[in-house]
Structure formats: structure tokens, C-alpha cells
C-alpha positions in Angstrom: 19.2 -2.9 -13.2 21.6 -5.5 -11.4 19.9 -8.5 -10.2 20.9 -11.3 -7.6 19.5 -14.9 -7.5 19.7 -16.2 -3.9 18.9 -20.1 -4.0 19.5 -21.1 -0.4 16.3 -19.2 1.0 14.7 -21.3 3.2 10.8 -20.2 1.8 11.8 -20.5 -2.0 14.3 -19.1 -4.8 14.9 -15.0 -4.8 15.9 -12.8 -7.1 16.8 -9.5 -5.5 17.0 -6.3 -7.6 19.0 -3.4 -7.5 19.4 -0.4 -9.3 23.0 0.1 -8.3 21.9 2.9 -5.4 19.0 1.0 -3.7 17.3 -2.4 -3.7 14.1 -2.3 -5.9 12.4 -5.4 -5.8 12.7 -9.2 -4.1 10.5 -11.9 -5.5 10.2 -15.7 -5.3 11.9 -17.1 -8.5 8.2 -18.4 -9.4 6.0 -14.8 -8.8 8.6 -12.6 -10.4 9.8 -11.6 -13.3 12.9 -13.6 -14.5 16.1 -10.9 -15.6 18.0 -11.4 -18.5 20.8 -13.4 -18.3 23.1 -10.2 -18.9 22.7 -9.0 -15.9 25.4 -9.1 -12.9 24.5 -9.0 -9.6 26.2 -5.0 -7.9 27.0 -5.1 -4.0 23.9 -3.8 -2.6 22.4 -7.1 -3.9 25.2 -9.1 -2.1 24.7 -7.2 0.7 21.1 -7.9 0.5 21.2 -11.4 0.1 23.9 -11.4 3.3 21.3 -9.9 5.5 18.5 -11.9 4.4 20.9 -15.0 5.3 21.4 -13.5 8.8 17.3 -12.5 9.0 16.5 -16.6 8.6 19.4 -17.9 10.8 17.9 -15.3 13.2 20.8 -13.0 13.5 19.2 -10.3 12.3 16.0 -8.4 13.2 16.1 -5.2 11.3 17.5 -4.6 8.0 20.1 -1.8 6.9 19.7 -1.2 3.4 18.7 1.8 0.8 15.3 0.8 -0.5 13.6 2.5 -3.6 9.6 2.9 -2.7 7.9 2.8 -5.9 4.0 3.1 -5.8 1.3 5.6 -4.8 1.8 8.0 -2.4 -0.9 6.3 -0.3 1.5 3.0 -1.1 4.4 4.8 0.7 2.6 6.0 3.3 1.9 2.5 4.1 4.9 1.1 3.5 7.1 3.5 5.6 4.1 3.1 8.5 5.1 -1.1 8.4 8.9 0.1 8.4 7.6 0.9 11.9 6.3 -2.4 13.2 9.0 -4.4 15.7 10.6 -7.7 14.7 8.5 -10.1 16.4 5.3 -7.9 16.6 1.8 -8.1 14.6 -0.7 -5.1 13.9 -3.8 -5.7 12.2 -5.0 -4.5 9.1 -6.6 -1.1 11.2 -3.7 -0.6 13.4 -1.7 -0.5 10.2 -3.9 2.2 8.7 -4.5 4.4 11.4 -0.3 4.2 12.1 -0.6 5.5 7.8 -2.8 8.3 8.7 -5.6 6.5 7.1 -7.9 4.9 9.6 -10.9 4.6 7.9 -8.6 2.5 4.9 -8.0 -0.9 6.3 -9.0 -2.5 3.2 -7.4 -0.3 0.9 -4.1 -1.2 3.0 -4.1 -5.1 2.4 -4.2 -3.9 -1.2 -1.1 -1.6 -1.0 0.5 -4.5 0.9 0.1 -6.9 -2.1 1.6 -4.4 -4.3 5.1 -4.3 -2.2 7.7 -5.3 -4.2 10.3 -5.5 -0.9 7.7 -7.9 0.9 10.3 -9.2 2.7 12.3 -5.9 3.6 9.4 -3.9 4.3 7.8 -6.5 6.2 4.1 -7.2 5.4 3.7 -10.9 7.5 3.8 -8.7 10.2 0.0 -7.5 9.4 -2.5 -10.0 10.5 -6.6 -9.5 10.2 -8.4 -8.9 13.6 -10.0 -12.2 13.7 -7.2 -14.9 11.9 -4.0 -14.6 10.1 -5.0 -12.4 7.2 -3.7 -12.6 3.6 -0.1 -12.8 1.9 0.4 -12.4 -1.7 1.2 -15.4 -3.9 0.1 -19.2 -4.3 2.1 -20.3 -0.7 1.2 -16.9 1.0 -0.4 -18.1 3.9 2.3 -20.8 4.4 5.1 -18.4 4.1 3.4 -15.8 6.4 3.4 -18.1 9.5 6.9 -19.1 8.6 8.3 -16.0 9.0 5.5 -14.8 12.2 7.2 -18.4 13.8 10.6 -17.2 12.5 9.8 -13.9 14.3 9.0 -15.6 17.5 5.2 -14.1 17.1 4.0 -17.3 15.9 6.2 -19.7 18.3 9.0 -21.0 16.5 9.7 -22.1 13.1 10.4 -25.5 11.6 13.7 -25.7 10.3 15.3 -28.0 7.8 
């Protein structure tokens, strides 16, 4: 496993995680695990952390990187049906589930959602409930979801430092 810590993310520390063939994993230095210090950073994590640099200087809208899906096969199915939502678009919670083949599960996808471990990469801020924002995993969740909606443009725009 080859880890990358990117410190210069505008929403918090990131450790990116690859397994030398795809990126695994991105979480906030203070919801992840930590890596040991042995391991190096590979160039699918630099290559990572570049196009999550050009994502919040908004140069990029979609990302071109291997990703390793590792969950359920309901899990997947979710996560390849967000693959599908636009930069700069929402879907609610249904929307999301119906596109997953599932539209009876809306519930059962905001679960799968908090089990993404390439949150930002497979982008779950882009589901929002039918009546408000929705949930997003972690202690600043809600916070960091509107950031990256207003980021997006779907939100109006974000506040920069």
C-alpha cells in the first residue's frame, strides 16, 4: 500500500492511498487511518493529489484515475451510478437509487454513500435529500458538502481563503 499526505487541501489534511495500480482510499487526516511511516507515496498518488489540486482551483471537473471499488455489490452499484452524476449537478437520495437499479432503496443508499472510501473521487456531495441538503460522513460533513456543492457552482460559489 503507498500512501500520499496532501496538506494544502482547502477542506482539511488527506491522505490518499494507492495500491500501486489504482487509488484505494482518500480520507481527512482526522477520520482515517494514519499509515505507517514506511510507506512512500507511488505516482498514482501524485497524480491523485495533482488533480485534486486542479478540482479545488476549479480546473478540473471530472477526474481520470484507476479507482479500486471495494464494498458490496449493492455498494458498487451505487458508486458507479454517482460516477454518473455531472460536475455541478445534484440528485437526491431516490434519483440516486433508481439510476442504481434500486428505487425502492433510497435509504439503504445514504448508507452505501457513508461507506465510500473515494468520497471525494466518486463524488457523494452531489446527493442531496428531497427536502434539505442531506447528510455527509464525518464531524464537519455538512460544512464540507456545501463547500464543494458551492465549489461546484450548484451551491453558488465558494468562499476561498
Amino acid at each position: 500500500m503507498y500512501t500520499y499526505f496532501y496538506k494544502e487541501c482547502p477542506i482539511g489534511p488527506l491522505w490518499i492511498f494507492s495500491d500501486g495500480e489504482a487509488i484505494c482510499a482518500v480520507h481527512l487526516e482526522k477520520d482515517g487511518p494514519r499509515p505507517s511511516t514506511a510507506e512512500k507515496p507511488d505516482d498514482l498518488c501524485h497524480r491523485c493529489a495533482m488533480q485534486l489540486r486542479e478540482y479545488f482551483a476549479g480546473e478540473r471537473k471530472a477526474f481520470d484515475l484507476p479507482l479500486k471499488l471495494q464494498g458490496t455489490d449493492f455498494q458498487k452499484k451505487v458508486w458507479n451510478a454517482l460516477l454518473q452524476i455531472p460536475y455541478g449537478t445534484t440528485v437526491t437520495y431516490g434519483d440516486l437509487a433508481a439510476l442504481a437499479g434500486h428505487p425502492k432503496a433510497a435509504r439503504a443508499v445514504g448508507t452505501a454513500l457513508r461507506g465510500n472510501p473515494l468520497w471525494l473521487l466518486i463524488p457523494c456531495h452531489r446527493v442531496v435529500g428531497a427536502t434539505n441538503l442531506g447528510g455527509y460522513g464525518g464531524p464537519q460533513g455538512a460544512p464540507i458538502k456545501q463547500w464543494l456543492l458551492k465549489l461546484e457552482g450548484a451551491l453558488g460559489e465558494p468562499e476561498r481563503d
